[in-house]
N, C-alpha and C positions, 0 to 999 in steps of 0.2 A: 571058629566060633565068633572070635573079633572081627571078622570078615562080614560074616553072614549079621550082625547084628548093627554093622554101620550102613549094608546095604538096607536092611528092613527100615533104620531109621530114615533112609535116602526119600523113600518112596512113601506116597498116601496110605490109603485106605481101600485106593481103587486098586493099585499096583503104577501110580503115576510119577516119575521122579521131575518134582519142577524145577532139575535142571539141566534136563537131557528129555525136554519134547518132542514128542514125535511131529512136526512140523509137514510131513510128507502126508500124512496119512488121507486118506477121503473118507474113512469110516463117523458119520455123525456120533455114533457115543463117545468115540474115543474123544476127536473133538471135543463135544459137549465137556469129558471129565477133565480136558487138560485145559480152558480158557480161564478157568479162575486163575493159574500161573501167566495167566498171559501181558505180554507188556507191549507197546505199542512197536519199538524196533524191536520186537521176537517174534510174533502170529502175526500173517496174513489177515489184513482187514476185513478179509470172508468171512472170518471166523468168527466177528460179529455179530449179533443180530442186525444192528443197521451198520453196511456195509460204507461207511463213512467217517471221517470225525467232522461234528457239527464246527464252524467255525465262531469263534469265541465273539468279535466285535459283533456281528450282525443280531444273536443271539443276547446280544448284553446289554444291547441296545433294544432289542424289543421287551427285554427285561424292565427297564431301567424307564421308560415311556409306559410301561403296566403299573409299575410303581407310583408314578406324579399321578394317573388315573386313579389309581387306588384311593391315594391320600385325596384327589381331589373328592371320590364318591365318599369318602369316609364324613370329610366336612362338610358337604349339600346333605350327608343322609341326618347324620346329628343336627345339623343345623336346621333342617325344615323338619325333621322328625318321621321320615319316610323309612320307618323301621324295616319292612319285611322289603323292600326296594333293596332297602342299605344291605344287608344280609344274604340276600340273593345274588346281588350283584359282585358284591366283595369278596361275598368266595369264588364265585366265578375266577375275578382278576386277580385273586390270590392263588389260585391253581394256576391258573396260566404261567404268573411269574414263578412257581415251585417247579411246572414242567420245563420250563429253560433254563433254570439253576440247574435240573437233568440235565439239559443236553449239552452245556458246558461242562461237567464233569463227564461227560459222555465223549469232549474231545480229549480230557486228560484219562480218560481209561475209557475204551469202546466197549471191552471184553466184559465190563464187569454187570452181571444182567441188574442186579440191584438201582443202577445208573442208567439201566436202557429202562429199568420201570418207573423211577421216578419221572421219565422225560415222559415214557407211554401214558399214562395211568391221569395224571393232573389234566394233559393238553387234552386228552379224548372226551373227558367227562364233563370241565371247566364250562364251554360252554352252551351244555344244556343247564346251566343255574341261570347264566345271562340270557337265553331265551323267558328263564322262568319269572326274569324282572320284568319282561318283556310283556309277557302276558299279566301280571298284578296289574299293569297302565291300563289295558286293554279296556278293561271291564270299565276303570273309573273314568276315560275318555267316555265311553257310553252312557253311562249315567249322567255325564256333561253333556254329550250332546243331546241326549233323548234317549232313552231304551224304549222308547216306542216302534222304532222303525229295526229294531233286533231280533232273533229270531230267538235267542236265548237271553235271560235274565243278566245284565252285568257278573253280581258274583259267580255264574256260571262258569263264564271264561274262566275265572282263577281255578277253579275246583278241575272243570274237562282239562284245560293243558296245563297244568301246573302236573296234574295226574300222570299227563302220556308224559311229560320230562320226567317225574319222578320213575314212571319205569323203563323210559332210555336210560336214563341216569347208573339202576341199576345194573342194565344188562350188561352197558358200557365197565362199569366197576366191576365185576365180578368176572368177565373176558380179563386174558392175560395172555402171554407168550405163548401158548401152544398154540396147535390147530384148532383145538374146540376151544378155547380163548378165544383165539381172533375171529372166529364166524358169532359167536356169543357178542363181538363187542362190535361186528359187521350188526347183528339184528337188531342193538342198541340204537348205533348212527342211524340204520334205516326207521327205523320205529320216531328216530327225531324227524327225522325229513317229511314221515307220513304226518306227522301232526302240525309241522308246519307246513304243511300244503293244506292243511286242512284250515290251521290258523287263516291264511293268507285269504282263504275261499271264505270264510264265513264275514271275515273283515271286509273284505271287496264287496259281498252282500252288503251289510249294514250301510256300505256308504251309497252303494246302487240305488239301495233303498229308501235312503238318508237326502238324497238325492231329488228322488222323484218325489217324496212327502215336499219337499223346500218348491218345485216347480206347479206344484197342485197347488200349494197355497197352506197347506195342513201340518207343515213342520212345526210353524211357530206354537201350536196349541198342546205339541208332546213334548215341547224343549222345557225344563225346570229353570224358571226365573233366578232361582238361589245362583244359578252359575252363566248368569246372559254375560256380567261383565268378564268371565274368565273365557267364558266364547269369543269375545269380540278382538281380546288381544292375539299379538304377532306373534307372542310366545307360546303359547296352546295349538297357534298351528304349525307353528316350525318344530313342537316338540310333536307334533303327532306325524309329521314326515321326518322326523329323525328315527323316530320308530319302527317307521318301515325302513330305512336304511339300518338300522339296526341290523333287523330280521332278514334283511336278504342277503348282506354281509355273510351274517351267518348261515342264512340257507346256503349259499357258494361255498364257504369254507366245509359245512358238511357234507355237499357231495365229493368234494376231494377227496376227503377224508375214507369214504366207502368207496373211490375209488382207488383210494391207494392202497387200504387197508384187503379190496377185493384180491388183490393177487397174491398179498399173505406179505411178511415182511422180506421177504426174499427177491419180491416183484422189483418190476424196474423202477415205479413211481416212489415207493417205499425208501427207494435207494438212491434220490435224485434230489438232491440236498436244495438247486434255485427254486423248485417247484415248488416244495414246501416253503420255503422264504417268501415266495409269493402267493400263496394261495391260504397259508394257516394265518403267518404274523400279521400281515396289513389288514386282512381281515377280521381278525377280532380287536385288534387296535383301533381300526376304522368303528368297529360299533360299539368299542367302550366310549370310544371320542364322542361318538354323537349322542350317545344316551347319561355323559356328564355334562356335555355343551348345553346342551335340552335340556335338564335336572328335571324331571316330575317333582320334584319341589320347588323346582321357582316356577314354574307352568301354573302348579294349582296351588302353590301358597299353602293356606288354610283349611282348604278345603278339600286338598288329600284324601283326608280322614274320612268326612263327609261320603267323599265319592268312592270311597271304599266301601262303605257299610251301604252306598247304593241309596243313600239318603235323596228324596225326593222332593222332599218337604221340609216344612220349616219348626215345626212341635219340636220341642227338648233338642233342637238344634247346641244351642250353650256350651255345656260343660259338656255334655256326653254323647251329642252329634247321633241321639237317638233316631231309629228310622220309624216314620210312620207312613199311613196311608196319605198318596198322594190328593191336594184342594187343588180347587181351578178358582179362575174369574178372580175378582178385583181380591180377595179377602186374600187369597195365596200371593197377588203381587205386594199387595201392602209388606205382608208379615215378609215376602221374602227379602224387601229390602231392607229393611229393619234388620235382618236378619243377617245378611250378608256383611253389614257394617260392625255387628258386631261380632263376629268372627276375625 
């Protein structure tokens, strides 16, 4: 009976003793029940979900450069007051840097899934919120230069793609380890990609468009005075080609991603440690860099706010950046100067 009652205590719940694994076996359950016991010299790195251990420096460093971006988007958002920017974007780079604090504990225990989700779950999702800063600019650049020559209303853009990220967002979060996980969080990534392709096309209108109004002659009469001087600076256009560099960043890092995620984590891409070093980190590094370099706060100053509520004119401009119907001819430029100064 003292026999039989040291072996019961030896063993799980499954019948698994975690000190005498079956290391031989090819059976996936067994497997699956014996990896919680697993330690790095005792299981087979197969036994894995990522067939790897991430390497600590590379990883700590892409950490550690999400960090300085963080703090810097934290002080440009407080400090120009670019609320739904600052909040969009911070959780972005705040997920990123929680998915690589995964995947360094993911080199001190591979086995443990807990450590493979933390790394999965932040990096996939993180940046469909940096797309969604992406899009709040979107609108208020248009408002700046004209939403005359758009084919949708400034606050539009926020509302359509802020939408489709909200439901990548989910599809992506709610995908996990299995099989119907990873295809749910395949149609997440793909559902990103179809709205930035959609982004990219409706933007390359506007400026097509934006474009031939400026060579007819008829741009200047749909451009709002309130923001001729934030037009005419270097900084409004370097921040609106940061933007696209943003965006494409990220569009490249998203197809990686569906294509790595395509063959399931077992695949060879999934399991190919430089590819991801070069295709996930420099790429979102690269578009947090350009969209703190660029701060839509120091682009639009004051008039953020403004170009958010898609203000056109100059009525209850003041305290509370009220929007009215758009005035033409001399009375709109008078008041808009007047108006801009005191902003």
């Amino acid at each position: 009976m003292d026999v039989l009652r040291i072996i019961a205590r030896a063993v799980d719940e499954n019948g698994i003793d975690p000190d005498n694994l079956n290391l031989t076996t090819t059976d996936p359950r067994l497997i699956q029940m014996q990896k919680k016991y697993c330690k790095i010299d005792l299981c087979p790195i197969e036994w894995a979900t990522m067939h790897y251990r991430p390497i600590i420096p590379g990883n700590a460093a892409y950490a550690g450069c999400l960090a300085a971006l963080l703090a810097a988007q934290l002080f440009y958002g407080i400090r120009k007051k670019t609320w739904s920017y600052m909040g969009a974007v911070s959780m972005g780079v705040l997920g990123e840097i929680v998915g690589y604090i995964g995947r360094i504990m993911l080199n001190r225990n591979p086995f443990l899934m807990n450590n493979f989700l933390i790394n999965l779950i932040p990096l996939t999702i993180a940046p469909a919120l940096l797309t969604a800063g992406i899009y709040l600019c979107l609108g208020r650049v248009i408002t700046a230069i004209g939403s005359g020559n758009s084919r949708l209303k400034p606050k539009m853009y926020s509302i359509v793609f802020v939408g489709c990220d909200l439901l990548a967002l989910v599809l992506q979060a709610i995908g996990g380890s299995s099989d119907m996980g990873v295809k749910i969080m395949i149609a997440g990534l793909i559902s990103q990609v179809v709205s930035m392709v959609l982004f990219f096309l409706i933007w390359g209108d506007f400026i097509l468009r934006t474009r031939r109004a400026k060579l007819s002659g008829s741009l200047a009469r749909t451009q709002p005075p309130l923001y001729d001087q934030l037009r005419s600076t270097k900084t409004f256009k370097f921040f609106q080609w940061s933007l696209f560099i943003a965006a494409i960043l990220i569009f490249i890092r998203c197809l990686y991603r569906v294509a790595e995620l395509w063959e399931g984590f077992d695949g060879e891409l999934a399991n190919h440690e430089s590819t991801f070093m070069i295709f996930e980190g420099p790429m979102i590094i690269g578009a947090v860099l350009a969209m703190t370099v660029f701060h839509p706060g120091r682009a639009f100053n004051d008039l953020w706010i403004p170009a958010g509520k898609g203000v056109h004119s100059i009525n209850g401009l003041g305290d509370s950046a009220a929007k009215v119907e758009p005035m033409e001819g001399d009375e709109w430029n008078h008041r808009a100067d007047t108006a801009y100064h005191r902003v």
